[in-house]
C-alpha positions in Angstrom: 0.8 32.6 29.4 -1.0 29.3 30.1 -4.5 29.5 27.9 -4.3 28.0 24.6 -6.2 29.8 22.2 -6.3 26.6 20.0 -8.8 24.9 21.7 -6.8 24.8 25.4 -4.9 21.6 23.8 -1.9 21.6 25.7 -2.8 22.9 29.3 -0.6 19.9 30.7 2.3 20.3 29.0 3.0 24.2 28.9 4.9 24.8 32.1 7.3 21.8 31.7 8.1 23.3 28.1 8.4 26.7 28.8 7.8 28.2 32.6 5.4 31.3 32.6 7.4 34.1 34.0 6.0 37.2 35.3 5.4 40.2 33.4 8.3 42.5 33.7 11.7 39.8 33.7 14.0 41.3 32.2 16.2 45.2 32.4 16.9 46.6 28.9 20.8 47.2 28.4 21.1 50.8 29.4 23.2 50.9 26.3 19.7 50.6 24.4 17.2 52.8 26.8 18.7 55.7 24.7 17.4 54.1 21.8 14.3 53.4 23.0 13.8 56.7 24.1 14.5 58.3 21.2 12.5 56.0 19.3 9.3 56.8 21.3 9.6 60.5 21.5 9.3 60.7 18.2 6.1 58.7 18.1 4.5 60.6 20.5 5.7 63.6 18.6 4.6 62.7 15.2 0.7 61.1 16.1 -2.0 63.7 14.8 -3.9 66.4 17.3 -6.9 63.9 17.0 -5.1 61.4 18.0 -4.2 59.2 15.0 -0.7 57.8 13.3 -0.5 57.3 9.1 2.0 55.7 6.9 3.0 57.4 4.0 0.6 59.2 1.9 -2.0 59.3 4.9 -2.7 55.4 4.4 -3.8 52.7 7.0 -4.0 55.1 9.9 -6.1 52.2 11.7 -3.2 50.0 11.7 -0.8 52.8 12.1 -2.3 54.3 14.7 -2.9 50.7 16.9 0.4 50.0 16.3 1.8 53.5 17.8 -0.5 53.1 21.0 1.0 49.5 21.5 4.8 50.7 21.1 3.6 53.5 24.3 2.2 50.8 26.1 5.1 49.0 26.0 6.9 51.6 27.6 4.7 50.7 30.8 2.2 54.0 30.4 -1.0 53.2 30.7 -4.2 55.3 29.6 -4.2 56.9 33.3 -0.2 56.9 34.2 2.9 57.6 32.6 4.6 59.7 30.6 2.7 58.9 27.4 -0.5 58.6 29.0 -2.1 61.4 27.1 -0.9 60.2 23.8 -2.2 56.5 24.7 -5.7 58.5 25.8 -6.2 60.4 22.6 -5.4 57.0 20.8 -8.2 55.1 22.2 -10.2 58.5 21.7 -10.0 58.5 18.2 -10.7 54.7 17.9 -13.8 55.6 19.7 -14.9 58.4 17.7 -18.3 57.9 15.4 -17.3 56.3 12.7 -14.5 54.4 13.4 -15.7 51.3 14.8 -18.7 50.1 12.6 -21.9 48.6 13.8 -21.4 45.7 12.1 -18.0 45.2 14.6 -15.6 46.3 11.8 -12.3 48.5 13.4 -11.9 50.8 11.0 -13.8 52.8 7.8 -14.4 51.6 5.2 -14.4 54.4 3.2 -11.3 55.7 4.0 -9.5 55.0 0.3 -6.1 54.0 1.7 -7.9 51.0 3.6 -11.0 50.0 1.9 -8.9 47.0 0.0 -7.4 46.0 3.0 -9.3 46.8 6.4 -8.8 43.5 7.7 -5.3 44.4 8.9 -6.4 47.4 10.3 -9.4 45.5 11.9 -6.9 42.8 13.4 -4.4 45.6 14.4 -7.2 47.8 16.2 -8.5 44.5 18.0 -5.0 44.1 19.2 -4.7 47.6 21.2 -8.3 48.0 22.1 -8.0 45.0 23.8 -4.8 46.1 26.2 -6.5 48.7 26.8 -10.1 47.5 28.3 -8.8 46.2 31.6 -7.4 49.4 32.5 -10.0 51.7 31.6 -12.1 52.9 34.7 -15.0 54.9 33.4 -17.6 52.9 33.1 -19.2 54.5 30.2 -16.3 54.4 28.3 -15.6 51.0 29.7 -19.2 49.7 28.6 -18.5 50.9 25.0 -15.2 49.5 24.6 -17.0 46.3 25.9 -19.3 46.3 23.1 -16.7 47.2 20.5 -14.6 44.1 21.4 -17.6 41.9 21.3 -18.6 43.0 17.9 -15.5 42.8 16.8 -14.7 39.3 17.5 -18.0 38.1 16.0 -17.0 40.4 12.7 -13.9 38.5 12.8 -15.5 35.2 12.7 -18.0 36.6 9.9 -15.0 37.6 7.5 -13.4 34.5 8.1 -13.1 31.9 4.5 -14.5 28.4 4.4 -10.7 27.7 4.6 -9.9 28.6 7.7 -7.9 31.8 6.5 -8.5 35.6 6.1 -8.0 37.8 3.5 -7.5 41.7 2.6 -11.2 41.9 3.0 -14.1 39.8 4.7 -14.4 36.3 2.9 -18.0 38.0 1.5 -16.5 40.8 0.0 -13.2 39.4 -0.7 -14.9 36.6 -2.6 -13.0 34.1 -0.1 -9.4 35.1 -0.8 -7.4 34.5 2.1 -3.9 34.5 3.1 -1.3 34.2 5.5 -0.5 37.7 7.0 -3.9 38.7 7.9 -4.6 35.5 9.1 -1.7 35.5 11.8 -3.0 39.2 12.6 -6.5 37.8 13.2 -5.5 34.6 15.2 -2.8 37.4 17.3 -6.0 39.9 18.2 -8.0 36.9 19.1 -6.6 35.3 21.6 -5.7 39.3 22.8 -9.2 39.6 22.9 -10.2 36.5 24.9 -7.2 37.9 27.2 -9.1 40.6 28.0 -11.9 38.3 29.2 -14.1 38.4 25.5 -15.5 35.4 24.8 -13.9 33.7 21.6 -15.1 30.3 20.2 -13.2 27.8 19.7 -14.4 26.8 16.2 -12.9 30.5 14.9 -9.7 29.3 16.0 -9.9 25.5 15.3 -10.6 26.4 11.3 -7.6 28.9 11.6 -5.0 26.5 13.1 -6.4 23.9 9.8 -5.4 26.8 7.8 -2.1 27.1 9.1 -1.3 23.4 8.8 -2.6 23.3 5.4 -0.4 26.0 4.1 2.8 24.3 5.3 4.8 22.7 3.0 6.7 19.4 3.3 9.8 21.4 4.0 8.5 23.2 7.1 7.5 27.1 5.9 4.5 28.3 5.2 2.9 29.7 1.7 1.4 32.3 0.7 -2.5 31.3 0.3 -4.7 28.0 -0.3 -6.9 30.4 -2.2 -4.5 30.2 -5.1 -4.5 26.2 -5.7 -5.2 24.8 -2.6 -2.7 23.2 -1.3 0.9 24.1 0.2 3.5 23.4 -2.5 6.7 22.6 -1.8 9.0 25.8 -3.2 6.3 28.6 -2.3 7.3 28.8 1.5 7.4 32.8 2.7 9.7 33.0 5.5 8.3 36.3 6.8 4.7 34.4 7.2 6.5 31.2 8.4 8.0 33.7 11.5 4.8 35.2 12.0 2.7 31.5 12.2 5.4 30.8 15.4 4.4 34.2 16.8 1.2 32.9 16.6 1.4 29.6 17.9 3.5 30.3 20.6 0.9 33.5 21.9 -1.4 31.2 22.3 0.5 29.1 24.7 1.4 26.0 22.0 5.2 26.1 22.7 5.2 22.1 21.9 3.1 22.1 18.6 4.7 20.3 16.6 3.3 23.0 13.2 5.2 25.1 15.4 8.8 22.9 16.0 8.4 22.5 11.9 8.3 26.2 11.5 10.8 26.7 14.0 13.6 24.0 12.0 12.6 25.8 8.8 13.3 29.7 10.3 16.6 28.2 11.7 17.8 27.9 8.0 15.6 30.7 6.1 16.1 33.4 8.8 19.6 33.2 9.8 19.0 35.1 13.2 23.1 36.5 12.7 22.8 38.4 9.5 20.1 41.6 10.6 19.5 43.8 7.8 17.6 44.4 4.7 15.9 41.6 2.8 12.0 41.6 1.4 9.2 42.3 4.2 12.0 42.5 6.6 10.0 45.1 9.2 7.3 42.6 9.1 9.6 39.5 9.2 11.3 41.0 12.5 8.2 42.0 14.2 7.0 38.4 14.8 10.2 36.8 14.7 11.4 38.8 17.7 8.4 37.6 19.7 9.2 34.3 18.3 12.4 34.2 19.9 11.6 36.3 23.0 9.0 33.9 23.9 11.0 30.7 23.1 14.1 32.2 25.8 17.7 31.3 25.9 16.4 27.3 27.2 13.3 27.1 24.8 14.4 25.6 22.2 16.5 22.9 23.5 13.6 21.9 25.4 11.8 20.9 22.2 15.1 20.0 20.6 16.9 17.8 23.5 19.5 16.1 20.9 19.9 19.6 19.0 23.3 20.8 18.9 24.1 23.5 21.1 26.1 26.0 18.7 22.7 25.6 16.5 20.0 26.2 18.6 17.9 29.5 18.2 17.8 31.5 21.4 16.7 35.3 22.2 19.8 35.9 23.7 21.7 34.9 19.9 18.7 36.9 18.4 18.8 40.2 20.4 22.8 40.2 19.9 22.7 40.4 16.2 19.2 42.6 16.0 19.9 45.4 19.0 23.1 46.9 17.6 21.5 46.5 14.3 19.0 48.6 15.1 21.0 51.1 17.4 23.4 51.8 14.2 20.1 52.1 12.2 18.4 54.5 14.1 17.9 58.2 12.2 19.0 61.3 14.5 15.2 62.1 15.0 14.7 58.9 16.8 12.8 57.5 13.5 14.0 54.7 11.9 12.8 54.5 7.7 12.9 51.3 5.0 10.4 50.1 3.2 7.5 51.2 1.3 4.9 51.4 3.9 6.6 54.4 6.2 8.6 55.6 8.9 5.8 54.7 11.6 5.6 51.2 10.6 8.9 50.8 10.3 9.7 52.6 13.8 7.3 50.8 15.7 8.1 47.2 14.8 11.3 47.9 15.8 10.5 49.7 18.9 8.3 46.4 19.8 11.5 44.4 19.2 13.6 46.4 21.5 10.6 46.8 24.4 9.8 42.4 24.5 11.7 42.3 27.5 9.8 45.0 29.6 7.2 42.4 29.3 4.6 44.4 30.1 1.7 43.3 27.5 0.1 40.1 27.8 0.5 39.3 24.6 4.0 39.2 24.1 4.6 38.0 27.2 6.7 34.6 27.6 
């Protein structure tokens, strides 16, 4: 990808950093297409007749439910082709449905208890798979409203955003300007998804978000939790799994030099050893955007931004996918699923089936 979502900053430099590839580079070890396979028959086999995925207890299904349809999509169906082209179709169905998207451009309800503290994510998630799907849809009714629901969208996202930079749980209104990292990166990710898909996104929404990003990194390269709680990024309060997901960020938007992003990077190397996969705190998450991370930066990546770097230490995908795919292979439950956590076995399935589908490349926005 060659637009920079941060205000097109380094058009100049991208393709000597990091080539832009085409979208499909790479064959999954057939060792792994089992996996896979398994993985994704049990989504399609677990979303709800109307169309809709849930964590446990019947909570977030707007974030769930995104996050299924993009693990299909992955696979290389479409809404029109493929073999999970129905499940991707009643997806955007029930997205579509009255009352789902609000007028005011908010993904989601509201009212649903197990999201009204927290639509944001859902917003951002919902964003993130409505805009895959708008280039392929061909009816132009349908077409027209998903139009409209993108465009309201993006200006809600601009609304809710803090006097930071940041976004919170909620919209900065309701949320009485609480923001934080997580829903931030989610934000900044469905954005530049959106202006993928040809929405039109300005440049001041992201400009405030990449201040909020720098401010929030400490002197010793991670990012914290929130500038709502102090306002400033002391040194001792770095979150690896936010510092992971800022790179994901960055480097979606095409910023593979940044150097908030090369800071990032030198702090992951040492807070997210990349050869010890398993359990630690927000680890699902953690993975999801450190995969794409390390997908995007390639085997060449980072000595590219690190010429004098060693080459036993340098991160790579190839180091990364060694130590996560048989990982997640030994992980896997008989039913497909995988389970950890406290959110639920969706969640927890489909982050991993993102990690093991980067290298279809088939989405834009995970796309090196």
């Amino acid at each position: 990808m060659t637009r920079s979502v941060f205000g097109m900053l380094l058009m100049g430099t991208l393709a000597v950093v990091l080539t832009a590839r085409p979208g499909r580079t790479e064959e999954l070890d057939p060792k792994y297409k089992d996996v896979v396979n398994k993985g994704l028959a049990w989504v399609a086999k677990t979303q709800h007749r109307d169309g809709h995925w849930d964590a446990n207890g019947g909570q977030y299904p707007t974030t769930m439910t995104a996050l299924g349809g993009m693990v299909l999509l992955m696979e290389g169906s479409t809404i029109k082709d493929g073999k999970y082209a129905e499940n991707i179709r009643k997806a955007v169905d029930w997205f579509m449905e009255p009352g789902r998207c609000q007028r005011n451009g908010l993904i989601g309800n509201p009212n649903n208890a197990t999201e009204a503290g927290r639509y944001m994510y859902g917003h951002g998630f919902g964003l993130l798979f409505l805009s895959q799907i708008y280039g392929e849809e061909e009816d132009a009714q349908r077409r027209k409203k998903l139009e409209g629901i993108l465009a309201r969208a993006v200006d809600f996202t601009g609304k809710a955003q803090t006097n930071r930079g940041g976004w919170g749980y909620v919209s900065a209104a309701d949320g009485g300007g609480f923001d934080e990292g997580s829903v931030t990166v989610t934000q900044v990710q469905a954005l530049r998804a959106a202006r993928d898909a040809g929405v039109p996104v300005p440049k001041s929404i992201i400009d405030k978000a990449h201040e909020y990003l720098k401010n929030c990194t400490t002197e010793a390269g991670g990012v914290i939790y929130s500038l709502a709680q102090g306002g400033h990024a002391a040194r001792g309060g770095e979150r690896p799994p936010l510092t992971a997901a800022a790179i994901a960020c960055m480097f979606s938007a095409g910023e593979y030099e940044s150097p908030l992003a090369k800071k990032w990077l030198e702090y992951c190397k040492t807070a997210i050893p990349i050869a010890q996969a398993g359990r630690s705190g927000h680890d699902e998450y953690m993975q999801y955007y450190y995969a794409q991370a390390m997908y995007i930066l390639g085997d060449s990546g980072y000595e590219k931004l690190f010429p004098k770097s060693n080459e036993r230490d340098r991160l790579t995908w190839k180091k990364y996918r060694e130590a996560m795919f048989p990982h997640l292979a030994r992980s896997q439950n008989s039913d497909g699923s995988w389970t950890g956590g406290y959110i639920g076995p969706i969640f927890t399935t489909t982050t991993h089936l993102t990690i093991l589908q980067l290298e279809n490349g088939t989405l834009p926005i995970y796309q090196r």
